[in-house]
C-alpha positions, 0 to 999 in steps of 0.5 A: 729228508732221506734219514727221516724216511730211512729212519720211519722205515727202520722203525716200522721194520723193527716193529713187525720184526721184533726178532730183529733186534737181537743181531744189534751185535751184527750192527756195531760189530761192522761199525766197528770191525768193518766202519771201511763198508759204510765209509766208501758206501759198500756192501760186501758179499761172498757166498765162496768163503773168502771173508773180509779182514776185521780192522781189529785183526789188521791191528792185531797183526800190525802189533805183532809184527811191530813186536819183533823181526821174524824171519823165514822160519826155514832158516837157521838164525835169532830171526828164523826162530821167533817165527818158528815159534809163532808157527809151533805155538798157532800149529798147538792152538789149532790142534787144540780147537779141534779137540 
């Protein structure tokens, strides 16, 4: 019964509310990045800018550490240097996107 009148109010909302159709992004974006909020029934704010980690970006990150061994970039070895490089090449982004 719940999901009815759930979905009853959702369809009265968006009918005087057509505008609100337009963040249907928002929607898939967090049952996609961010399916963890739903699954453990959560609702995450924080006004102070400390952001939650999109499960797309955990992936990403997973593969590239999958991808090699890095090392302390302050050292001076095959390992060392594979991070030094990511450190330059996110340094050169960074410094472009201010551009």
């Amino acid at each position: 019964m719940t999901d009815l009148v759930s979905t009853g109010a959702e369809a009265s909302f968006q009918r005087e509310h057509p505008g609100y159709a337009a963040t249907a992004v928002l929607d898939d974006l967090r049952a996609t990045d961010f399916a963890r909020l739903d699954r453990d029934g959560h609702v995450y704010l924080d006004y102070t800018g400390g952001g939650m980690f999109a499960s797309s970006q955990l992936a990403q990150h997973i593969e590239l550490l999958e991808s090699g061994v890095f090392g302390n970039p302050h050292s001076i070895n095959p390992t060392s240097a594979a991070s030094s490089e990511l450190v330059l090449v996110s340094c050169a982004v960074n410094s472009l996107e201010k551009s």
